[in-house]
C-alpha positions in Angstrom: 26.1 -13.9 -12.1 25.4 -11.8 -15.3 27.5 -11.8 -18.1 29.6 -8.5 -18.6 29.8 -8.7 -22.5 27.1 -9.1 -24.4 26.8 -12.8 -25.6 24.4 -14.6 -28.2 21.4 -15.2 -27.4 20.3 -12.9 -24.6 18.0 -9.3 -24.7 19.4 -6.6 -24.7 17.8 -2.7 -23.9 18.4 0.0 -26.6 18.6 3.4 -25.6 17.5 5.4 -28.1 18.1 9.6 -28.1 14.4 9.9 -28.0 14.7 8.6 -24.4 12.4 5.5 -25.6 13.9 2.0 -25.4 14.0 -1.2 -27.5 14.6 -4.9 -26.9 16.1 -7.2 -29.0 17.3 -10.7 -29.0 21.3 -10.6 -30.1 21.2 -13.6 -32.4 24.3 -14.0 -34.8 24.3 -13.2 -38.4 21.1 -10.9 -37.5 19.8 -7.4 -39.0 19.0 -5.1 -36.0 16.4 -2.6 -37.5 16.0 0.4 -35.0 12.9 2.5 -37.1 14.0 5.7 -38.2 17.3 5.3 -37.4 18.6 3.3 -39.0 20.1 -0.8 -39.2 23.0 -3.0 -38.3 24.0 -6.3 -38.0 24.0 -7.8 -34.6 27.6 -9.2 -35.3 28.9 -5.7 -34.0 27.5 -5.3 -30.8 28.5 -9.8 -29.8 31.7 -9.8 -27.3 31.2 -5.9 -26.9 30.8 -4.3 -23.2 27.4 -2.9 -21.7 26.6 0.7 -21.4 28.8 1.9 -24.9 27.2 4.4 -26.8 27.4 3.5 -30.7 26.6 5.3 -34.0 25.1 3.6 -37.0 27.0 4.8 -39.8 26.2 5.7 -43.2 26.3 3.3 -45.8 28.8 3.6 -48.7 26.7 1.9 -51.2 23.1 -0.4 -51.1 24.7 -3.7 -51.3 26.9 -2.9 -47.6 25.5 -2.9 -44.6 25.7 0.0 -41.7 28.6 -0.2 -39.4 28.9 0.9 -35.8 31.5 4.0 -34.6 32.1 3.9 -31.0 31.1 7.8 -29.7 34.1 8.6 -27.4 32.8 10.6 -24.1 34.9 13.6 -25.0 32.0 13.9 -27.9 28.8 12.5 -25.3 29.9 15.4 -22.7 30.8 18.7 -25.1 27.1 19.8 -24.7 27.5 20.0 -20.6 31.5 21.4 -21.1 30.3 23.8 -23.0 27.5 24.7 -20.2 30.2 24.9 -17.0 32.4 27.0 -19.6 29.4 29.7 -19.8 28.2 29.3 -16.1 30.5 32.4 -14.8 28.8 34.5 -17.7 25.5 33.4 -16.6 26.2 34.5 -12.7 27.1 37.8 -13.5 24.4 38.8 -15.9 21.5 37.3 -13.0 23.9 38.9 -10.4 23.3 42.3 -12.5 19.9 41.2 -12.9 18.9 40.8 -9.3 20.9 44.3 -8.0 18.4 45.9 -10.6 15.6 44.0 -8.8 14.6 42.3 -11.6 15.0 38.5 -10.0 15.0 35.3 -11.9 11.3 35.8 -13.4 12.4 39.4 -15.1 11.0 39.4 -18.8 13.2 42.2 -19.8 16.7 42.3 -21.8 19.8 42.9 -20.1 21.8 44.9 -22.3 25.6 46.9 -21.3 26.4 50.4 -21.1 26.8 50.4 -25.2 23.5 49.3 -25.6 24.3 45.6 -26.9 22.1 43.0 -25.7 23.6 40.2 -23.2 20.6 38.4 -22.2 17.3 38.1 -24.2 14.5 36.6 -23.5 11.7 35.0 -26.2 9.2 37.8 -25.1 8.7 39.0 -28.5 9.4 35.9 -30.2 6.4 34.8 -32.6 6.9 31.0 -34.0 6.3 31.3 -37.2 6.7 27.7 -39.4 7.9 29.7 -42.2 11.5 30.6 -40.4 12.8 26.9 -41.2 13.7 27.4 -44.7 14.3 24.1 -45.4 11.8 21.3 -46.4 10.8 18.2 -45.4 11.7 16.7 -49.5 15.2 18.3 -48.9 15.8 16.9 -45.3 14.9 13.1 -46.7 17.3 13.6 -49.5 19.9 14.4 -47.5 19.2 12.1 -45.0 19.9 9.7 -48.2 22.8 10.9 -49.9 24.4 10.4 -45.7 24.7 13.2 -43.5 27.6 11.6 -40.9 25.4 9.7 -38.7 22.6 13.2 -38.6 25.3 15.5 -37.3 25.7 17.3 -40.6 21.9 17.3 -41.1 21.4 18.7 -37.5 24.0 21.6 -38.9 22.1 21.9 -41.8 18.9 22.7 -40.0 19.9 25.1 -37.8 21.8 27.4 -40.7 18.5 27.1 -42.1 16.7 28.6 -39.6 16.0 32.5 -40.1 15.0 33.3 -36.6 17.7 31.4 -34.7 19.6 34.7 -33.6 16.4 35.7 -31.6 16.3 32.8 -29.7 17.3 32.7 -25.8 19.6 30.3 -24.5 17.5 28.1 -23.2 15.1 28.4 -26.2 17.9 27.5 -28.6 19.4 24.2 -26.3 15.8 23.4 -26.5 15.3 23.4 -30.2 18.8 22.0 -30.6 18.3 19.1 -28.5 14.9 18.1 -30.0 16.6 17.9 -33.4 19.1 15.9 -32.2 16.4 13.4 -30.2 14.9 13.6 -34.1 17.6 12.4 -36.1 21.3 11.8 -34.5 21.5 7.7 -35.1 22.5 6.8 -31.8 21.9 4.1 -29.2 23.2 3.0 -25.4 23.1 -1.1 -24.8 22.2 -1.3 -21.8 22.1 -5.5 -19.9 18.3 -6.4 -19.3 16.8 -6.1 -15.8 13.5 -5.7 -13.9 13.2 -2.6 -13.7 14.0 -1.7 -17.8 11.7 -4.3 -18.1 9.2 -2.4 -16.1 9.5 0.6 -17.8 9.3 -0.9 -21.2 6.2 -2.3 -20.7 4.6 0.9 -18.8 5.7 3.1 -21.6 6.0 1.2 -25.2 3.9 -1.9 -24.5 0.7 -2.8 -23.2 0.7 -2.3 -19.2 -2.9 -3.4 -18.4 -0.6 -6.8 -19.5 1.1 -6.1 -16.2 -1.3 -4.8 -13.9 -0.1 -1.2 -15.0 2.7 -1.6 -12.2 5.2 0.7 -11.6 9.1 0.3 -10.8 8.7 2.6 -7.7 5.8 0.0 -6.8 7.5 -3.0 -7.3 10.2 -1.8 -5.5 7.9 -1.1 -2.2 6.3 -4.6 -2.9 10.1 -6.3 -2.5 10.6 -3.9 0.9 8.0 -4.7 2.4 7.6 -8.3 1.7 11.9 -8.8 3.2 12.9 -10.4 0.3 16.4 -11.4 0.3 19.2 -14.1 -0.1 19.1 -16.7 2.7 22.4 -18.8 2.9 22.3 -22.1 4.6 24.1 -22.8 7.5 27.1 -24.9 7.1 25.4 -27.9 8.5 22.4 -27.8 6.4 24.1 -27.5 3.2 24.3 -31.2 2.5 21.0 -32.3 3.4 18.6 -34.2 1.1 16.7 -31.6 -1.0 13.2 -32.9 0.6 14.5 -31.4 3.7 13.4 -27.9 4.7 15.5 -24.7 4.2 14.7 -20.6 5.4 14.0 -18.0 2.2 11.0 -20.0 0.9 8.4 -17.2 -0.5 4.8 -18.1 -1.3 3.7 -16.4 -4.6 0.7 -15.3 -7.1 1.5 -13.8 -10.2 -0.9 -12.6 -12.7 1.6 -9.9 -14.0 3.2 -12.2 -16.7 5.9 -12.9 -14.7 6.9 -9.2 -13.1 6.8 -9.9 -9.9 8.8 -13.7 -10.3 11.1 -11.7 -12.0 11.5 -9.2 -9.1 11.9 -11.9 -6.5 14.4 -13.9 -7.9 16.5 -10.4 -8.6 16.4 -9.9 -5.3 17.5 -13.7 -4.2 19.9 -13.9 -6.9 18.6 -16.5 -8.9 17.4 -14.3 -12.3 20.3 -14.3 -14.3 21.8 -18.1 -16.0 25.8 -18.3 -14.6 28.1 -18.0 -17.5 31.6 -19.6 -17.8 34.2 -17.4 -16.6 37.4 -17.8 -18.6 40.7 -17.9 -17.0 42.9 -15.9 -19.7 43.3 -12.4 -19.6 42.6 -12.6 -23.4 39.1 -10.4 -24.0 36.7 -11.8 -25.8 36.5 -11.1 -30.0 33.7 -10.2 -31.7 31.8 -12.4 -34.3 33.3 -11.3 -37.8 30.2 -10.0 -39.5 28.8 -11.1 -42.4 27.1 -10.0 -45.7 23.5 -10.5 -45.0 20.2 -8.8 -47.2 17.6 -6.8 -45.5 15.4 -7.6 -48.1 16.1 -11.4 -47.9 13.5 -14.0 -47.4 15.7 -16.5 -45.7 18.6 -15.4 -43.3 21.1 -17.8 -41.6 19.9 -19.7 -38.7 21.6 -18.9 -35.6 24.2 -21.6 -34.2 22.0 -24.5 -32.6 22.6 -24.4 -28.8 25.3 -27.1 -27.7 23.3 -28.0 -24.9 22.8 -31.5 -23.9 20.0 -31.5 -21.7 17.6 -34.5 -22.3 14.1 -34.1 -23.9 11.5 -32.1 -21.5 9.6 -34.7 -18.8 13.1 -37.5 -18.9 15.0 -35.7 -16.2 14.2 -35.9 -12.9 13.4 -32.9 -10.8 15.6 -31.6 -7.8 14.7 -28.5 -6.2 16.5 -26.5 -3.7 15.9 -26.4 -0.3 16.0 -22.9 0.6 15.5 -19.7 -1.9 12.7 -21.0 -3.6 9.4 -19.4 -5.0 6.1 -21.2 -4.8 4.2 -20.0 -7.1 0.0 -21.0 -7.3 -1.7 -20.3 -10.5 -5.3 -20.9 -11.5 -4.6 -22.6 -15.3 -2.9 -25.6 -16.4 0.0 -23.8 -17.1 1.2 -20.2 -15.2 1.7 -17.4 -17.5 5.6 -16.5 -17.4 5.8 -15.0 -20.5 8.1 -12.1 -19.5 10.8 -14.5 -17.9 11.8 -15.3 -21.9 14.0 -11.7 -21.5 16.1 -13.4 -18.7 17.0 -16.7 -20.6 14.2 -18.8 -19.1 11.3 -20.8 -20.4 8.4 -22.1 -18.3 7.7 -24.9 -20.7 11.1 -26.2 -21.5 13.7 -25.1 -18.5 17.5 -25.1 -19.0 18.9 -27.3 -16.6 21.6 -24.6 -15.8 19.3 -21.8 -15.3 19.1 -21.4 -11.3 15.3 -21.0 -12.0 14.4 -24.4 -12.7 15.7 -25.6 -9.6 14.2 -22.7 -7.1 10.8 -21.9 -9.0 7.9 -24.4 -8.6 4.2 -24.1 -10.1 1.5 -25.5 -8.5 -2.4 -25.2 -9.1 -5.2 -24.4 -7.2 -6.5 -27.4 -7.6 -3.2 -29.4 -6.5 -3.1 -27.2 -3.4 -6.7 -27.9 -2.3 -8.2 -31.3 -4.1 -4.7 -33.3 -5.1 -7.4 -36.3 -5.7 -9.3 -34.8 -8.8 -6.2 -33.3 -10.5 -4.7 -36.5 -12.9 -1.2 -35.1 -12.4 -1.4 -36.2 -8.7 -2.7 -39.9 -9.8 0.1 -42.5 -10.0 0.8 -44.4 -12.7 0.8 -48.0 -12.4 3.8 -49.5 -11.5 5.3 -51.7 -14.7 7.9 -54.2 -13.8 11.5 -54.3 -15.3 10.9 -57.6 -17.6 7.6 -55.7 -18.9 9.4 -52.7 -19.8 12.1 -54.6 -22.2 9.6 -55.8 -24.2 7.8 -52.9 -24.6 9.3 -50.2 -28.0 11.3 -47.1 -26.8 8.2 -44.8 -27.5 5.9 -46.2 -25.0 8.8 -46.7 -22.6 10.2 -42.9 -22.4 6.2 -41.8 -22.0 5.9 -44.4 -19.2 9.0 -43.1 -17.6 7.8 -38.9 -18.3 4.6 -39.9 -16.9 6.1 -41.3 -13.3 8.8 -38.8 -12.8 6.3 -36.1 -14.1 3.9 -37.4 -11.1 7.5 -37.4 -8.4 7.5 -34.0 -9.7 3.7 -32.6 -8.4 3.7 -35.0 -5.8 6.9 -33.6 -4.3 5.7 -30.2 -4.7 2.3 -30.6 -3.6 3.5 -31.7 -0.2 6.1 -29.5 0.6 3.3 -26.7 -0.3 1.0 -28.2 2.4 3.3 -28.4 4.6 4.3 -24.3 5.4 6.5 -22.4 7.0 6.8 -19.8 3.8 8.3 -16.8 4.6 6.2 -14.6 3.3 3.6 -14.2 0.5 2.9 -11.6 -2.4 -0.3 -11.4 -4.5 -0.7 -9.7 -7.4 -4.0 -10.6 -8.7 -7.6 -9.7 -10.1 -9.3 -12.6 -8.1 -11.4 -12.2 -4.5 -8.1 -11.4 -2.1 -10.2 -12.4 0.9 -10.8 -16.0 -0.7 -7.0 -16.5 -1.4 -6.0 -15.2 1.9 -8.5 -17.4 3.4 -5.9 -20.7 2.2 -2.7 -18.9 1.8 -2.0 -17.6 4.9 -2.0 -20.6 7.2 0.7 -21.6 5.3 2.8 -18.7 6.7 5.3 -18.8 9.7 5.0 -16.6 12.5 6.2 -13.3 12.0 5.7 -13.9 7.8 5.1 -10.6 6.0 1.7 -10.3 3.7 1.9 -8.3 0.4 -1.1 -7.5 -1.7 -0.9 -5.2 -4.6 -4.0 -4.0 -6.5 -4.5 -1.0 -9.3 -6.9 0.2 -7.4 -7.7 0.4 -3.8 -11.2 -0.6 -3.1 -10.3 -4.0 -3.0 -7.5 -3.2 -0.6 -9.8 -1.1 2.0 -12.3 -4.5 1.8 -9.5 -6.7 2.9 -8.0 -4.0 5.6 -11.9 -3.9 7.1 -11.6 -7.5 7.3 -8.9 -7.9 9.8 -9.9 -4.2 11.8 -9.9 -4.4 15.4 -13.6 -4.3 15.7 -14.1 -7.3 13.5 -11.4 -9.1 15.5 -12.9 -8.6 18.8 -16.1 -9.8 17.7 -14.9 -12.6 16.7 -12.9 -13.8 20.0 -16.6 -13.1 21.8 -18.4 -15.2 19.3 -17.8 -18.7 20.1 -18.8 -20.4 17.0 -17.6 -18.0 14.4 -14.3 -20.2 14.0 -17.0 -22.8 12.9 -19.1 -21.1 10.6 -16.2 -19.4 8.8 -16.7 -18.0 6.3 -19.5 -16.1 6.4 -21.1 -12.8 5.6 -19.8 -11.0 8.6 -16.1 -12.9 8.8 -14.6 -14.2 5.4 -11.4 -15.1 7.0 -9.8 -15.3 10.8 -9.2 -11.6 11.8 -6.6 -12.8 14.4 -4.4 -14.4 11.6 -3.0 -10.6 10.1 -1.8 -7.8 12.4 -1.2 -4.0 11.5 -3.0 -4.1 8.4 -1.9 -1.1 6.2 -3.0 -0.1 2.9 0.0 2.6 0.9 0.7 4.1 -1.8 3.9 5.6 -3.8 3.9 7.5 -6.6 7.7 9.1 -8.2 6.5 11.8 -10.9 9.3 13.7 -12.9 9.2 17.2 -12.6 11.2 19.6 -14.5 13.2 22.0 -12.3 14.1 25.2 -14.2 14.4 29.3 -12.1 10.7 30.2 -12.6 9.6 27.1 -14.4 9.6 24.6 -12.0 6.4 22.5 -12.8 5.2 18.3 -13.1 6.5 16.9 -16.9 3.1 17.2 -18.4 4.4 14.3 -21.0 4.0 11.4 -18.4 1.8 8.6 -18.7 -1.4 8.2 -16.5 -2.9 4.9 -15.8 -3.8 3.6 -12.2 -1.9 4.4 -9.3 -1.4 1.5 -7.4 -1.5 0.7 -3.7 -0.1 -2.0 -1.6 -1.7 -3.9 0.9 0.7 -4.9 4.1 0.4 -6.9 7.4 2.2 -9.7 9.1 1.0 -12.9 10.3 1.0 -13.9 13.9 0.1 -17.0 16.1 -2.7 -16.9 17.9 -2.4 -18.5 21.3 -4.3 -21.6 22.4 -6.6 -21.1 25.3 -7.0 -18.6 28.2 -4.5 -16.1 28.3 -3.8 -14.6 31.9 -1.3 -11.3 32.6 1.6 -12.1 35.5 3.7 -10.4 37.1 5.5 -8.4 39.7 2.2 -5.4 40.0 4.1 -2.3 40.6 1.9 0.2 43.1 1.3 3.6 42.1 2.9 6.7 43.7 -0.6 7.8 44.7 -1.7 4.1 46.6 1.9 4.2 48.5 1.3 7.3 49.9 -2.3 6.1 51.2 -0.9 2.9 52.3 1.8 4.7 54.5 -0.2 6.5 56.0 -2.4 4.2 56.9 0.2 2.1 58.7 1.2 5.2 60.1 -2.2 6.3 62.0 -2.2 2.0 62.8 1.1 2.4 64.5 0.0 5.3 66.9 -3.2 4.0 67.5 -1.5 0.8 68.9 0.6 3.4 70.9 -2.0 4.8 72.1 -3.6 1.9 73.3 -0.5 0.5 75.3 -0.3 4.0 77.0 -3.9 4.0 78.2 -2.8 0.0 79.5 0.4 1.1 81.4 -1.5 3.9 82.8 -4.4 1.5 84.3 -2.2 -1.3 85.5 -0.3 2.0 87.4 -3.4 2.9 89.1 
């Protein structure tokens, strides 16, 4: 369960009035730098709710640092008050408008019976750079001397704007609101999740990092792959952890950690538990402190209270059910982006539900355990040996062995199956990791594939078509020679393969102007790759059952025992008739 307050040591989202977002570590006795807009100490925001909308404030002097205002909604909402308090206005000039037959696309002025003008349009409008006034010298300098957080310099810029009165409407909201995205100091904190993270590193970072996947993507990838939270029956909940439990998912993740990420959202398991405390009392904010911009050396946060022992000591217990396998081709897998949750691949918390329900395993664990050295087992050292041996060479002798419990543990419940489904998201041959990966599955085990492009995804559909698959039942050594040229993989593994694609692009939605944001951001477009794995039954299978006759055959069968019948008749007849005689 996620925190509601905003605590040390966890990332936090930004908001900015640009629409672009930040993410920042909340570390006590920190400057926050936000570009343009400003700086403030991270003191403010500690013990504070999500979702409040702050403004830096000015500084009094150089030595202070900014301070944070609270924006009260009454202030966030006067733009859109202001809009419902002009709407009846509105209705009656387009109601006048269309009686004259002018519609919504009319480029002409409505004016009154007087003569005055009540609705203009920007027809003969001419921008012109010399109608602002003021400079870009003066703006800095105010935005020096303080200008209430930009609201005074927004104020300022408009009155300085010779050719405001000719603006429409919509033209002026326009230019208004793209001063204010310009310089208002203003930001939303907003608690991490997938898909902030998602569009963070679409937008501002670098999404080839990520396999340039989308939130509307991911989204179909966790759909169609039935992630969700498994609970254990009450009878299972207090067996051994080596046991098998339901919700185990099968995983390849070359996304920096996305697509983990997105799993364990959906199972529940992303977010470290946080000690609830019992008082009503809220929690206080962090009294901030004097700290320098400018200054070389800042205080070091608060070293963590945690206990845990050094990395390798600890022996590892994983859950039995809502667990993700995940198979990665280095030494180590490449979870970089699980550091915004709390969680660190090399050196787990114990308390982070992660580091009991994730498990990394190679490709050369899965397939050749022998030739990988974290699979070999130590020798065994008896207790009077270890004594007499120094502290050092005991803890690495004792790392080593519960380091090889570890791999061994996870290597054979890997082997062993039953997964409930698998995702790939992955620049390597698909056929070749389907090839090992999906007799691992359970019956009825969902198959997700997700590729920027979709050549590779109509390869792997072709692979399990129906034409492939019924030559493959006529060819009786193909399950031998496999794989080959012709069959790569068992085509009777995968049923209903599907290849999809979903795409959500902003429009903007105005009377006559009603056209795709030509702002977005291209890249690839993405496609998934679906199917679900069946059984194939051993040996010859036969249909039985009751045959229902058609309407047709009855017919022909009655009347056939019907000309039978009075033929037999007949006969008797022609009998009584000779005996008679």
């Amino acid at each position: 369960m996620r925190s509601e307050v905003i605590r040390p040591g966890i990332h936090v989202v930004l908001r900015l009035p640009s629409g672009s977002h930040t993410v920042h570590e909340i570390k006590p006795n920190t400057i926050i730098s936000v570009g343009k807009y400003g700086s403030f100490q991270s003191n403010f925001l500690i013990g504070r709710p999500y979702h409040y909308t702050y403004e830096i404030l000015d500084q009094v002097d150089s030595s202070s640092q900014s301070g944070l205002r609270i924006a009260p909604p009454a202030e966030l909402y006067a733009d859109i008050k202001d809009e419902e308090l002009s709407t009846p206005a509105d209705s009656e000039d387009q109601a006048q408008a269309d009686a004259n037959g002018e519609g919504v696309c009319a480029q002409y002025e409505v004016v009154d019976q007087k003569g005055e003008v009540l609705l203009r349009t920007n027809r003969n409008i001419v921008d012109d750079a010399r109608s602002q006034t003021m400079t870009m010298a003066e703006i800095e300098m105010l935005k020096a001397e303080g200008t209430g957080s930009g609201r005074d310099l927004i104020a300022k810029i408009l009155d300085s704007h010779s050719a405001l009165d000719q603006k429409t409407a919509f033209a002026l909201a326009k230019y208004t609101l793209r001063k204010t995205k310009k310089y208002l100091r203003r930001f939303t904190v907003l608690p991490m999740d997938v898909p902030l993270l998602v569009k963070w590193m679409f937008t501002e970072k670098d999404a080839l990092k990520t396999m340039e996947l989308r939130e509307e993507t991911l989204a179909l990838i966790g759909s169609w792959s039935n992630v969700h939270f498994t609970p254990l029956p009450l009878g299972e909940r207090f067996k051994e952890p080596d046991t098998f439990g339901q919700g185990r998912w099968l995983m390849i993740d070359e996304t920096g950690g996305l697509l983990v990420a997105a799993v364990a959202e959906r199972l529940g398991i992303l977010h470290s538990p946080y000690e609830q405390k019992t008082d009503s009392t809220p929690t206080k904010p962090i009294t901030p402190v004097k700290v320098r911009a400018n200054s070389d050396v800042q205080s070091q946060p608060e070293q963590s209270q945690d206990s845990r022992p050094p990395p390798g000591i600890r022996k590892a217990k994983f859950a039995n059910s809502n667990t993700i396998t995940l198979i990665h081709a280095n030494s180590q897998p490449n979870l970089s982006l699980l550091r915004y949750f709390g969680f660190d691949a090399a050196n787990p918390t114990p308390s982070h539900p992660l580091s009991r329900h994730l498990k990394t395993i190679s490709w050369l664990q899965l397939l050749h355990p022998q030739d990988d050295n974290a699979c070999t087992e130590p020798d065994i050292v008896s207790l009077e040996v270890l004594q007499t041996w120094k502290s050092g060479k005991r803890s690495n002798y004792h790392r080593k062995r519960r380091r090889w419990e570890c791999t061994t543990s996870i290597v054979s419940d890997t082997q062993q199956g039953s997964f409930d489904g698998l995702m790939i998201a992955s620049f390597m041959s698909t056929p070749t990791i389907l090839h090992h990966l999906v007799p691992l599955l359970r019956g009825a085990a969902q198959v997700v594939v997700y590729s920027p492009s979709i050549e590779p995804l109509v390869e792997l559909a072709d692979c399990y078509s129906t034409q492939r698959r019924v030559a493959y039942l006529n060819d009786p050594y193909a399950s031998e020679e496999m794989p080959t040229g012709d069959f790569p993989i068992n085509p009777t593994l995968l049923l209903a393969p599907t290849v999809q694609t979903i795409r959500c692009q902003p429009w903007q939605v105005l009377p006559g102007r009603t056209h795709p944001l030509m702002t977005g951001k291209g890249g690839a477009e993405g496609y998934v790759f679906t199917a679900t794995r069946v059984l194939p039954a051993e040996g010859r299978v036969e249909a039985r059952g009751i045959n229902k006759k058609r309407k047709g055959k009855m017919e022909d069968v009655g009347r056939e025992e019907s000309e039978t019948k009075r033929e037999k008749v007949i006969e008797a007849r022609d009998e009584s008739t000779i005996m008679d005689s």
